[in-house]
BALOBA-1460 file (C-alpha; in Angstrom, 3 decimals):
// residues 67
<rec num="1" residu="x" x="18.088" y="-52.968" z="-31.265"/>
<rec num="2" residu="x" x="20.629" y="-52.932" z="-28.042"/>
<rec num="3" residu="x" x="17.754" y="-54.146" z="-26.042"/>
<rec num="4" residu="x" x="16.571" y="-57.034" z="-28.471"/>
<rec num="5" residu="x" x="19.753" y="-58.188" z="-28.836"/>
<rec num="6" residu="x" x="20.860" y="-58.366" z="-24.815"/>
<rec num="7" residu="x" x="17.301" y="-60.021" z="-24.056"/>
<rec num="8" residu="x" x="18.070" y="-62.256" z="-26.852"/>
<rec num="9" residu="x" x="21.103" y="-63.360" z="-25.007"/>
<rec num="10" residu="x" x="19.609" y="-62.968" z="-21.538"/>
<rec num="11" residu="x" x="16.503" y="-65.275" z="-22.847"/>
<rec num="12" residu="x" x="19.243" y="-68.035" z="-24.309"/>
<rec num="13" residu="x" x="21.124" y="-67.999" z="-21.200"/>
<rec num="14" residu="x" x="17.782" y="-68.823" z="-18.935"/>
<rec num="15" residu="x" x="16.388" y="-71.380" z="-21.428"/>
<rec num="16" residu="x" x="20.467" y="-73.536" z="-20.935"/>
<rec num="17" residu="x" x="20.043" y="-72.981" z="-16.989"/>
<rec num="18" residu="x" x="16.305" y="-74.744" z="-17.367"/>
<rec num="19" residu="x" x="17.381" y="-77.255" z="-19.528"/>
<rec num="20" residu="x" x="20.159" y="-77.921" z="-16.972"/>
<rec num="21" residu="x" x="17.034" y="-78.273" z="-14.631"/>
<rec num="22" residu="x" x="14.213" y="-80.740" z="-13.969"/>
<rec num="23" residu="x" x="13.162" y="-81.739" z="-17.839"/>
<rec num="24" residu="x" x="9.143" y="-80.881" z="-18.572"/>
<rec num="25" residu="x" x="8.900" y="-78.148" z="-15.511"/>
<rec num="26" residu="x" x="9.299" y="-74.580" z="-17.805"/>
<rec num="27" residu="x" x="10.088" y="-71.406" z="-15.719"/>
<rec num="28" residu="x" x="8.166" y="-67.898" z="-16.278"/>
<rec num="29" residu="x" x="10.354" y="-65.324" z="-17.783"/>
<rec num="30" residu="x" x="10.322" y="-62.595" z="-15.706"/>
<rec num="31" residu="x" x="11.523" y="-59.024" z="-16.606"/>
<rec num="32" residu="x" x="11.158" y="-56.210" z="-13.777"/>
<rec num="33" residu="x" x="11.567" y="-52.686" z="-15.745"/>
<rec num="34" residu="x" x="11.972" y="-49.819" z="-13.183"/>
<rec num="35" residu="x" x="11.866" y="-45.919" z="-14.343"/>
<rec num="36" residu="x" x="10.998" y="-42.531" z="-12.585"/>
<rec num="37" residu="x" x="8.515" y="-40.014" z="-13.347"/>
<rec num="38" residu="x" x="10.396" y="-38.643" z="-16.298"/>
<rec num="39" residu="x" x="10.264" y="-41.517" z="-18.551"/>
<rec num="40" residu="x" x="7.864" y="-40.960" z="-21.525"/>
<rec num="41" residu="x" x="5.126" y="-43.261" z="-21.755"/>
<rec num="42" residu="x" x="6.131" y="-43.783" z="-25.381"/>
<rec num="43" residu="x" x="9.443" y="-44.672" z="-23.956"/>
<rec num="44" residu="x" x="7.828" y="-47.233" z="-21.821"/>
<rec num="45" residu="x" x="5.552" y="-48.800" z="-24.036"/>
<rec num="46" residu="x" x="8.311" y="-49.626" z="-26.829"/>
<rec num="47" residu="x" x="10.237" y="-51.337" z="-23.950"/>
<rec num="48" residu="x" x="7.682" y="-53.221" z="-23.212"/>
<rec num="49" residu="x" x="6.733" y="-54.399" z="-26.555"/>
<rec num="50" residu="x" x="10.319" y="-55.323" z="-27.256"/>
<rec num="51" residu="x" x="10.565" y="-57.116" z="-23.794"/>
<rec num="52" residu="x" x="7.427" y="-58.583" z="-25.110"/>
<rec num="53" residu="x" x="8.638" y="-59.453" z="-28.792"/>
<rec num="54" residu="x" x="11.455" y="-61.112" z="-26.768"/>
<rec num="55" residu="x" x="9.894" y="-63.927" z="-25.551"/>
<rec num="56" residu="x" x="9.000" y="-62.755" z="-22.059"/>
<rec num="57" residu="x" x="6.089" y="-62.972" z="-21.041"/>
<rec num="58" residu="x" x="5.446" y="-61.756" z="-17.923"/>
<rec num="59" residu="x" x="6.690" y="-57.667" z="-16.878"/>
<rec num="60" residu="x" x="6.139" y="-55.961" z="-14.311"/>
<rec num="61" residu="x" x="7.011" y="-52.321" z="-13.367"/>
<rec num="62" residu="x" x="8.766" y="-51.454" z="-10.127"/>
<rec num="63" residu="x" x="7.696" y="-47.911" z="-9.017"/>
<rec num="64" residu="x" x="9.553" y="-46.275" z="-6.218"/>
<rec num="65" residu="x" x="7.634" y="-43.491" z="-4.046"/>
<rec num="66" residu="x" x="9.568" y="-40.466" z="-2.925"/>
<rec num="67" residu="x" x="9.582" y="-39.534" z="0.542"/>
C-alpha cells in the first residue's frame, strides 16, 4: 500500500506538469526499478504489477554488473 499510494501521488504530480505543457502531446510514464541479486522474484513481480496497476505503463529494470 506505501507504494500505491506514493505512485499515486508521483502519477498526479506528472499528469499537472503535462497539463502545464503543450495540450494534446501525452508523455510516457516511465518508472526505472533497480534491485540486486537478492531480491526475490516474487518481490519483483508484485512491484511491478503495482507500478503497473498505477497507471505506468512502461518499466524497465536497471541491473548493475559487479566488477
Amino acid at each position: 500500500e506505501p507504494l500505491a499510494a506514493r505512485l499515486q501521488a508521483v502519477r498526479a504530480q506528472m499528469d499537472e506538469i503535462a497539463g502545464q505543457q503543450a495540450a494534446g502531446q501525452r508523455r510516457p510514464r516511465i518508472v526505472t526499478i533497480q534491485g540486486d541479486e537478492d531480491i526475490e522474484f516474487a518481490v519483483l513481480q508484485k512491484v511491478m504489477y503495482t507500478v503497473n496497476q498505477g497507471g505506468f505503463d512502461d518499466i524497465a529494470l536497471a541491473v548493475l554488473k559487479k566488477a
